[in-house]
N, C-alpha and C positions, 0 to 999 in steps of 0.2 A: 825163216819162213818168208816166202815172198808176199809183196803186201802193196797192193795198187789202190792210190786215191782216186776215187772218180767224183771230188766236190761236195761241197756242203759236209756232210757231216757220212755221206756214202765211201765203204772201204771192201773192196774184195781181199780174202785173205785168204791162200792157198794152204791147206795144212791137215796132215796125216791122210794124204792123197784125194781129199775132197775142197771145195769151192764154198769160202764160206761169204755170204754179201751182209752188209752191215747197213741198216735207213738207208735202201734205192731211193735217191729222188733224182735223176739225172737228166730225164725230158725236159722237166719244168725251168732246170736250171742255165740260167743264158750260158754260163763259166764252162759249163759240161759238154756245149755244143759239139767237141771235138770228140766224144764217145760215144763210140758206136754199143745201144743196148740192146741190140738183137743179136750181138757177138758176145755177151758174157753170159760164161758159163754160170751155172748154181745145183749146188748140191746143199744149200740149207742156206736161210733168209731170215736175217736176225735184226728184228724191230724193238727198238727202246724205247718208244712211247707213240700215241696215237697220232700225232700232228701230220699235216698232210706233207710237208719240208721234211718229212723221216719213212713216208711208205709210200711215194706216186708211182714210182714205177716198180712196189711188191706183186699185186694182182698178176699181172701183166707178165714177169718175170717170174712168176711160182706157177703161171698156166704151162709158158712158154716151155720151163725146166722140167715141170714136176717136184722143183725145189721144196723140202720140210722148211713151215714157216713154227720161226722160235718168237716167242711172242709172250706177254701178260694172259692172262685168263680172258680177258674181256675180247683183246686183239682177238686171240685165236677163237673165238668164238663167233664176232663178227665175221671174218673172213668164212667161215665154217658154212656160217647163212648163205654166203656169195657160191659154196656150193666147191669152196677148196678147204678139203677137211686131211690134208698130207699136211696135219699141224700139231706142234706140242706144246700146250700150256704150260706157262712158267709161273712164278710168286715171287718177292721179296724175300729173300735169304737162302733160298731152294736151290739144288743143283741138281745134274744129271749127267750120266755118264753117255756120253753119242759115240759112234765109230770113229771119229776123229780127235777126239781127246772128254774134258768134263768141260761143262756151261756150269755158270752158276749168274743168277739174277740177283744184283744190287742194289740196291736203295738208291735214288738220285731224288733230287729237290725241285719239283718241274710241275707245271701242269699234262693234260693230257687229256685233249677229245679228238673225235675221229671228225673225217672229210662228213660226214651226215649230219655230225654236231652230237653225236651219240656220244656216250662216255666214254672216254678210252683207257678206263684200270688206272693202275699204279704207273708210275713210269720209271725207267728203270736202266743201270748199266749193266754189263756183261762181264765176268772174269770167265776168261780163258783157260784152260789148264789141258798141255798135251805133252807126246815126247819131244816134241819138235820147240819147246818153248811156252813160256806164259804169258799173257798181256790182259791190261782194263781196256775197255770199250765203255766212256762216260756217258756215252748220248747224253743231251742235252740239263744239266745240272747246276747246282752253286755249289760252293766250296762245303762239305761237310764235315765232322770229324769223323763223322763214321767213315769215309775213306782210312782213316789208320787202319783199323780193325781189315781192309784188304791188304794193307801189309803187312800185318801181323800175322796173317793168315798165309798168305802165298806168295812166294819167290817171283816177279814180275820180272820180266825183261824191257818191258817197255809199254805205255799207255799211247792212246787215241785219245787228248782232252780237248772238250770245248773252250774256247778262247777267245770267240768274238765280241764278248761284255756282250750288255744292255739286254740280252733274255737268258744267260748263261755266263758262269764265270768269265772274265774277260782273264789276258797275259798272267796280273800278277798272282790272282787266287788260282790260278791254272796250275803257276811254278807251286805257290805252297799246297796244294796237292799232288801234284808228282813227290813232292818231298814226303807227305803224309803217306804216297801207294809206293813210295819205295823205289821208283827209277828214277834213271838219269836221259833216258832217250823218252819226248812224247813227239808225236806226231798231231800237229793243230788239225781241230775237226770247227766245224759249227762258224764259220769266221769268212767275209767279203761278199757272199752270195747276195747281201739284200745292205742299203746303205747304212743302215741303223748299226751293223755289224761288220763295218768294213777297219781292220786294225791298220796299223801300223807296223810293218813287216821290222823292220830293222831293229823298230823299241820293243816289238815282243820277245824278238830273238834275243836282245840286250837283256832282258828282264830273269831270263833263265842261264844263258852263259853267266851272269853274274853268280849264280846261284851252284855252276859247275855244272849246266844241264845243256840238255839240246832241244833248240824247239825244230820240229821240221815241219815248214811249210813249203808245199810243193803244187804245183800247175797240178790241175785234176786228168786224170791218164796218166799220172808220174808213177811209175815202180819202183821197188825197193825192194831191201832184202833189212830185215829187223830182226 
């Protein structure tokens, strides 16, 4: 599947012929300057938790599209009020079957309120399940065990982990959770956008090749095939 970073913790992922976007914040972001957001496509907008660094540019990109926003109970309910009601309520351990493969909503260890300061639910990761391949989408979390139980559960190809420490797992609890969901390829999310979270590219990548893995961090507008 093809799979474009556009920064911070935003991923477009192309897959069983639709456009899936992952936390839009790409305006706000200096790093993203070179993405143009009035050119991506969206056919579903998937938010893991309320912080305004994971939806700035949803509204705006779900008017634009028409894009279905995937969302916590509370998310899609907010937005609902905003008068974009092309949205599906999710939960904590729930899945559902979409035209482009299953969603299922994960447990993550995170806060979660919205830009008004309103509540923003549970907050939450993504497993993917389609013919084209399976992958996690962590948005913003700490290391949990309840990660095994997604490898236990589903054949992953590859994760989306937060990495950048000090509000979310940094490099090394990143690597013992790709080993806990079961790959060997994750793609860093959540890492340099803001200085408190700026890594060190070489020692993260060292932290995971030791371990047999791949960290991929890439310039935001990098594509890929995973």
């Amino acid at each position: 599947m093809k799979v474009t970073y556009l920064g911070h913790s935003c991923l477009q992922v192309s897959i069983g012929g639709k456009e899936l976007i992952f936390d839009p914040f790409i305006r706000p972001n200096p790093l993203a300057a070179g993405v143009d957001v009035d050119g991506i496509p969206a056919d579903y907008i998937l938010i893991s938790h309320g912080h305004e660094d994971h939806l700035a540019d949803a509204e705006t990109l779900a008017r634009r599209t028409g894009a279905m926003i995937l969302s916590n109970y509370e998310i899609i309910t907010w937005y609902g009020a905003k008068g974009l009601n092309h949205g599906h309520p999710m939960n904590s351990g729930g899945g559902y079957d979409f035209d482009f493969g299953r969603v299922t909503f994960v447990p993550a260890i995170h806060s979660s309120s919205l830009p008004d300061g309103s509540y923003g639910g549970n907050p939450g990761g993504f497993v993917i399940e389609s013919k084209e391949g399976n992958f996690y989408f962590s948005g913003d979390t700490a290391l949990t065990l309840d990660m095994k139980l997604i490898g236990e559960k589903c054949h992953l190809d590859w994760a989306a982990l937060c990495v950048g420490d000090n509000f979310t797992m940094g490099p090394k609890d990143a690597a013992k959770a790709a080993g806990f969901v079961g790959v060997r390829r994750v793609l860093g999310i959540h890492y340099d956008t803001f200085p408190p979270i700026v890594i060190d590219h070489p020692a993260a990548r060292q932290i995971f090749q030791s371990q047999g893995m791949d960290l991929i961090l890439v310039p935001p507008g990098t594509s890929m095939d995973l």
